[in-house]
Backbone as CSV, one residue per row, in Angstrom:
resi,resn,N_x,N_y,N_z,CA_x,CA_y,CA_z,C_x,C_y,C_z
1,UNK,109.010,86.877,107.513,108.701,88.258,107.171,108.974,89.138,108.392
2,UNK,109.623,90.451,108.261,109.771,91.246,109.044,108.535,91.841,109.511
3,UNK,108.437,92.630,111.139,107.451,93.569,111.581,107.443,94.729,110.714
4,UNK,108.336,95.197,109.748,108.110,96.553,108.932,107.496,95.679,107.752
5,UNK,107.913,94.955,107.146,107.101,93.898,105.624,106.113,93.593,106.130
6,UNK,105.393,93.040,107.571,103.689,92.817,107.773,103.104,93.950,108.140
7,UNK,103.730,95.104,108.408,103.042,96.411,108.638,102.968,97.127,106.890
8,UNK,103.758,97.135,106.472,103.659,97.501,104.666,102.780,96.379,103.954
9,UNK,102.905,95.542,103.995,101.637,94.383,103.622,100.304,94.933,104.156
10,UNK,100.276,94.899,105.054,98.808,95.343,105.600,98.057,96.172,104.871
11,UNK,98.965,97.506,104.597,98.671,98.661,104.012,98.199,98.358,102.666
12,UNK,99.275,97.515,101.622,99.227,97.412,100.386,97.993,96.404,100.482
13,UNK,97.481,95.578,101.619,96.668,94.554,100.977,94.688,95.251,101.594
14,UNK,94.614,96.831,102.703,93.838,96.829,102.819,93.855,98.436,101.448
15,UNK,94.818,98.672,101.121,94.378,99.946,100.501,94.668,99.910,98.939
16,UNK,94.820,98.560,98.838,95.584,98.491,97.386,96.544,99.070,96.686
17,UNK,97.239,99.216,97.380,98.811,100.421,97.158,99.863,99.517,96.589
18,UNK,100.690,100.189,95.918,102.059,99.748,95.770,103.175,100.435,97.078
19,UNK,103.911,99.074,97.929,104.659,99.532,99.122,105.589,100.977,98.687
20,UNK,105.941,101.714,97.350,106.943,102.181,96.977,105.768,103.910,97.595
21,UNK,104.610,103.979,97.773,103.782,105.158,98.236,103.594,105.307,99.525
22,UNK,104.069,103.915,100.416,103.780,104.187,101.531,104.817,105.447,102.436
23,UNK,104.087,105.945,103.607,105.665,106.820,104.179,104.968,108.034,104.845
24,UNK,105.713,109.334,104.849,104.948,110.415,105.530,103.202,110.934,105.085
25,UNK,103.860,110.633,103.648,102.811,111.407,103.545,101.050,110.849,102.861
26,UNK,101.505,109.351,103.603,100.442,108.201,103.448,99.279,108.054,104.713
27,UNK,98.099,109.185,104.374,97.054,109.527,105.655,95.677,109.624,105.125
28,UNK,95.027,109.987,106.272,93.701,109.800,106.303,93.419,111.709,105.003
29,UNK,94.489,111.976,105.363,94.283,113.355,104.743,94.444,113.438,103.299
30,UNK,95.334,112.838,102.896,95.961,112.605,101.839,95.639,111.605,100.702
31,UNK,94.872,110.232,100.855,94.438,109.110,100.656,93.379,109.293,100.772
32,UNK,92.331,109.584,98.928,91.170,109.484,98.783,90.434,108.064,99.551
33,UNK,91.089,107.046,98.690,90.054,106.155,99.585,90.219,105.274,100.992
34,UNK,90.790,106.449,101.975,90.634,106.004,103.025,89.359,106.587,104.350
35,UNK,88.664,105.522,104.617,87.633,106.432,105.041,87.483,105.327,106.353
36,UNK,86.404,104.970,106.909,86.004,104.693,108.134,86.354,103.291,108.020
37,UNK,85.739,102.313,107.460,86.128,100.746,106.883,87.468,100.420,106.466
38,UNK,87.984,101.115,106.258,89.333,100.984,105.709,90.339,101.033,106.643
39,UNK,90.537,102.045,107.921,90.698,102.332,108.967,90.763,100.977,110.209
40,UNK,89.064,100.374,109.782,88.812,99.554,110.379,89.778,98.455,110.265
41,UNK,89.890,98.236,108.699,90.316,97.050,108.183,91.778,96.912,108.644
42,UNK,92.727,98.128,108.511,93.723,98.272,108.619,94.016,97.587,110.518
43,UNK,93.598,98.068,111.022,93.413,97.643,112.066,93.273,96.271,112.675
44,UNK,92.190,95.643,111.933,91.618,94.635,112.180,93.258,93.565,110.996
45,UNK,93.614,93.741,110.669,94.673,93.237,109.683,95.920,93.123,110.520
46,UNK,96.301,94.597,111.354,96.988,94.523,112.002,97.267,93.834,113.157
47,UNK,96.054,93.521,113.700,95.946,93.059,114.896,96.016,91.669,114.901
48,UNK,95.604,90.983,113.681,95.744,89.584,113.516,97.088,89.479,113.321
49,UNK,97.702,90.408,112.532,99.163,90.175,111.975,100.238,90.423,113.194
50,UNK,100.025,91.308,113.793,100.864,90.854,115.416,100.050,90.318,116.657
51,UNK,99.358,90.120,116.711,98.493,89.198,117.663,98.579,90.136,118.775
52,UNK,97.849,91.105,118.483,97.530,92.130,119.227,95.942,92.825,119.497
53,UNK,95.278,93.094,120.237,94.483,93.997,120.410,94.484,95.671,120.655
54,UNK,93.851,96.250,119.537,94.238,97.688,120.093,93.563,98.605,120.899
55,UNK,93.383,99.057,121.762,92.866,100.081,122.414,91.532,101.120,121.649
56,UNK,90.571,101.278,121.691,89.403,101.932,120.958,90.096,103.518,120.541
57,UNK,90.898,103.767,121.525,91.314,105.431,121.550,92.443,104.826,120.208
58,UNK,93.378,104.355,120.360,94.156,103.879,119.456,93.849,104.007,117.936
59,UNK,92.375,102.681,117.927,92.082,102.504,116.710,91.862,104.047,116.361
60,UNK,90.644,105.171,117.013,90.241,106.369,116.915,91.701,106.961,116.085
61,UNK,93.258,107.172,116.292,94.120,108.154,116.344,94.907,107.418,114.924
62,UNK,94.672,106.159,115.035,95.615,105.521,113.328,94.958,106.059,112.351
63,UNK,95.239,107.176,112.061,94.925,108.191,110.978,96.156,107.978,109.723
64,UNK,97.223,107.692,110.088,98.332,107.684,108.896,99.218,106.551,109.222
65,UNK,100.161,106.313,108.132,100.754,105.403,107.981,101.945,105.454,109.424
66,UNK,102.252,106.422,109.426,103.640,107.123,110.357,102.898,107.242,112.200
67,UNK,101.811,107.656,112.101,100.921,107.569,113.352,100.697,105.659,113.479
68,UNK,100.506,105.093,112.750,100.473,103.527,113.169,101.562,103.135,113.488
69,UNK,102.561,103.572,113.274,104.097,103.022,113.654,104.155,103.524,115.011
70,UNK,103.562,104.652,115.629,103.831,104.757,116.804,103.088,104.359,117.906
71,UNK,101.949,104.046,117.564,100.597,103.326,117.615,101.114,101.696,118.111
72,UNK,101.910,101.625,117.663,102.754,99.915,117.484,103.418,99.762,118.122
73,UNK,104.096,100.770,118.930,105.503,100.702,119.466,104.963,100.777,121.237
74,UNK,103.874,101.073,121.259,103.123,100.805,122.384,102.452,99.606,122.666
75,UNK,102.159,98.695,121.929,102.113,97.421,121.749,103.505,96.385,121.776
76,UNK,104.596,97.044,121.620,106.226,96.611,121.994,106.207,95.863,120.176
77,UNK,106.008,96.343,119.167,106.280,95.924,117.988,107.413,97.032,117.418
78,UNK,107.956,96.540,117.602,108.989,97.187,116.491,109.401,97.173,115.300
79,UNK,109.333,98.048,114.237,109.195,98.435,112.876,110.670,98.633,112.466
């Protein structure tokens, strides 16, 4: 599996989405049920899935789908 297919997995498996919604305009703003746990989860999903730890300020700023990609790229994952 690719780093963009375990970063779209993540999404679809903590928010219950179909991958075809993910993209700009997939956020904390936009996405009723994304709230504090979910955030978490996403995170906590991610981090197992690249064997990474993220930074507290980090976790704080992954507000959207497009903000985690850049979020990632500071971790040297490339999407």
């Amino acid at each position: 599996m690719s780093a963009i297919e375990k970063y779209n997995q993540a999404f679809v498996e903590v928010f219950a989405v179909e991958p075809s919604v993910l993209g700009a305009n997939f956020s904390k703003e936009n996405v009723e049920t994304w709230d504090s746990v979910h955030q978490l989860n996403i995170v906590a999903v991610l981090e197992e899935s690249f064997d990474i730890m993220f930074e507290p300020e980090d976790i704080m700023e992954f507000v959207s789908y497009e903000k985690g990609k850049e979020i990632l790229r500071k971790y040297d994952v490339e999407l």
